[in-house]
C-alpha positions in Angstrom: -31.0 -44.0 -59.4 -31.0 -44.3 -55.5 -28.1 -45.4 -53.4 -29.3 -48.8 -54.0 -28.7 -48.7 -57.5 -32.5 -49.0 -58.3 -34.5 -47.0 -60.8 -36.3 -43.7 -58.3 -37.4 -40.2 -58.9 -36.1 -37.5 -57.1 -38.4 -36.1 -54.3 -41.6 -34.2 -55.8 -42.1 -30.7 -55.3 -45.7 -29.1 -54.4 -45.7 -27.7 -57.8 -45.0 -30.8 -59.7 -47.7 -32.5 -57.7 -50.1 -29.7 -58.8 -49.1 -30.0 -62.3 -49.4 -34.1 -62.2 -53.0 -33.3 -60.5 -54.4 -31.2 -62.8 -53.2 -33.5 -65.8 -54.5 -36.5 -64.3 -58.2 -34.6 -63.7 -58.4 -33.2 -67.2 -57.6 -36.2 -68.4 -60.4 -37.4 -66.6 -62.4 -35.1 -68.4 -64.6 -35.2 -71.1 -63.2 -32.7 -73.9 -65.7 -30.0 -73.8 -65.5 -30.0 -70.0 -61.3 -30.1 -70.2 -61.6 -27.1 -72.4 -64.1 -25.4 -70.4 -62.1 -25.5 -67.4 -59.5 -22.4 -65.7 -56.9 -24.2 -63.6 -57.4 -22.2 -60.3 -54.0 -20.5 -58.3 -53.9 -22.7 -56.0 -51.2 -21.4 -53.1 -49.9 -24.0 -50.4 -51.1 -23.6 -47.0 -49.6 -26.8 -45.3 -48.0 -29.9 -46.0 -48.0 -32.9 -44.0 -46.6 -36.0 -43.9 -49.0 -37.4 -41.6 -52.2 -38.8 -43.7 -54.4 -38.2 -39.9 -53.2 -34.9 -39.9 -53.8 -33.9 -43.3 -57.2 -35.5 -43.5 -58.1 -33.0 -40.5 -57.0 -30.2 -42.8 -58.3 -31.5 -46.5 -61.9 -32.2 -44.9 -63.2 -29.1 -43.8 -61.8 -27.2 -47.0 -64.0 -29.8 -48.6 -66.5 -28.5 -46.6 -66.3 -24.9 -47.5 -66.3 -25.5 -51.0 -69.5 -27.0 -50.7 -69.1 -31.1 -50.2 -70.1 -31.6 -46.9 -69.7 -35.1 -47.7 -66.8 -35.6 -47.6 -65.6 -37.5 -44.2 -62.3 -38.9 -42.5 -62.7 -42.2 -41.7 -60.2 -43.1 -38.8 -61.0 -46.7 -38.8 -58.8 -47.2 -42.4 -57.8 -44.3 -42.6 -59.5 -43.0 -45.9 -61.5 -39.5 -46.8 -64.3 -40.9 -48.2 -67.5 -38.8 -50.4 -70.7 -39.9 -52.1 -70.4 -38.0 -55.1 -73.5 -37.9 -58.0 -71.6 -38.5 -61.3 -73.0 -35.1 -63.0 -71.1 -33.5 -60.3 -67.8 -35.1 -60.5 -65.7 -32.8 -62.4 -67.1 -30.1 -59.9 -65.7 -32.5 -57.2 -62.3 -33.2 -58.6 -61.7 -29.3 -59.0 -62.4 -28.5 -55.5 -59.8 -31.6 -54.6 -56.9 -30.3 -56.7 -57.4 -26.8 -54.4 -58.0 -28.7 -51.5 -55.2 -31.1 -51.5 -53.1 -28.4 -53.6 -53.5 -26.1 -50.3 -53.1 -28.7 -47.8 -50.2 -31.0 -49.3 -50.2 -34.4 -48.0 -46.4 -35.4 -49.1 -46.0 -38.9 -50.3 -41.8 -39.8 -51.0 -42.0 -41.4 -54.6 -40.8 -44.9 -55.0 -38.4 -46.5 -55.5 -38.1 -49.7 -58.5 -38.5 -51.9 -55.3 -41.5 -50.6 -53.9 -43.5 -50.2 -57.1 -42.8 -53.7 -57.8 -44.0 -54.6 -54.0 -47.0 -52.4 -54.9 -47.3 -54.8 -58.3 -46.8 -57.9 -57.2 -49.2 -57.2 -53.9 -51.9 -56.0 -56.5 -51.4 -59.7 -58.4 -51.1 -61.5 -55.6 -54.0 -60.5 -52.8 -55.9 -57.7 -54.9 -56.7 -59.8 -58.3 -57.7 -62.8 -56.3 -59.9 -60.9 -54.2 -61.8 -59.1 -57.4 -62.3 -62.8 -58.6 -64.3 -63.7 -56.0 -66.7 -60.5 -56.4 -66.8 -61.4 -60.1 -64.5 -59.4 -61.6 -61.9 -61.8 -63.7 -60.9 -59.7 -66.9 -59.8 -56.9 -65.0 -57.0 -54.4 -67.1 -53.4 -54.6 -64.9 -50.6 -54.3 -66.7 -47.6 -56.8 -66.8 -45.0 -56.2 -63.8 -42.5 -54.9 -66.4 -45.0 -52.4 -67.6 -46.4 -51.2 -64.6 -43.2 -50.9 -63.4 -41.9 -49.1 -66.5 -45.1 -46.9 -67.0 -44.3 -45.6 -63.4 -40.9 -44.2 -64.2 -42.2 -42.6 -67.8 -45.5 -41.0 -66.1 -44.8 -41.0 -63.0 -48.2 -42.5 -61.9 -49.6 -45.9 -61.7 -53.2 -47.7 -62.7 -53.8 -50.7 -60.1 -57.1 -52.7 -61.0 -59.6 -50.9 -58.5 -59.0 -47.7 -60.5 -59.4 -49.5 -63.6 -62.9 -50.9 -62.8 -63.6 -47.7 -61.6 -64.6 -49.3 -57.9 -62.8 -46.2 -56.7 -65.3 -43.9 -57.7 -68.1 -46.1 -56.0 -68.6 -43.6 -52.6 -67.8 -46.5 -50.5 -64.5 -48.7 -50.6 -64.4 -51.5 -52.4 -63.5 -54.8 -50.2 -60.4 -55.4 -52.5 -59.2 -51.9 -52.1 -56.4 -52.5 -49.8 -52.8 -51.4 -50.1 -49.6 -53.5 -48.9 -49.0 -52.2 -45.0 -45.3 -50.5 -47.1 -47.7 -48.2 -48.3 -50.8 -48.1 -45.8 -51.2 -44.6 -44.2 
């Protein structure tokens, strides 16, 4: 609980951010390639609170692993990479070192906020997916989202769902409420 009385996690360390990382990309994973795969020692270089400044920093490490790709757009402020799907899982591991070394820290929220991020998701994100064509999209209830965040500590809003983040270019409806905007 915070000082408001709401539901809130206490402030992530670098380490529990690696180990929510790595989860989240060998989940991601097909079992034979989850299996295959050696977490890498990742050590922290730098953490930043500034998503500009860490951007500067996560880029070129993306760049010396090999994904030249990989840009900072200062415009909407989003790192952005056209990735081939065969090389994905290739991708994702050079991203947990990258953004293991260079931390961008992000406070958690609060029971507030992730119902903010919810109900701004329902309310400007679904609508907008409508009009591209997309009307069953999977987004949990308010309840559950809100719930699943405090048991996983993570969250699934509808452009991840459809997979639109993955695309190599951002999706129109792939906005966040300016609480959250970097």
């Amino acid at each position: 609980m915070d000082d408001n009385g709401m539901r809130s996690f206490p402030d992530q360390t670098h380490q529990e951010y690696l180990n929510i990382k790595w989860s989240n990309l060998l989940q991601s994973l097909a079992p034979d390639e989850a299996a295959a795969l050696t977490r890498p020692d990742v050590q922290l270089v730098q953490t930043f609170d500034d998503f500009a400044q860490y951007a500067q920093a996560y880029v070129p490490c993306m760049h010396d692993a090999g994904w030249n790709e990989v840009t900072f757009n200062t415009t909407d402020q989003t790192i952005d990479a056209e990735v081939p799907p065969e090389q994905m899982s290739a991708y994702q591991l050079s991203d947990y070192v990258c953004s293991g070394q260079y931390y961008y820290h992000v406070p958690p929220m609060n029971e507030e906020q992730i119902g903010m991020l919810w109900d701004y998701n329902n309310d400007v994100v679904l609508p907008c997916l409508a009009k591209y064509g997309y009307t069953d999209v999977p987004f949990d209830s308010r309840e559950a989202f809100i719930d699943r965040y405090f048991a996983q500590r993570t969250y699934t809003l509808p452009i991840t769902a459809l997979g639109l983040d993955q695309a190599g270019e951002r999706h129109p409806c792939d906005t966040l409420p300016s609480f959250l905007d970097k």
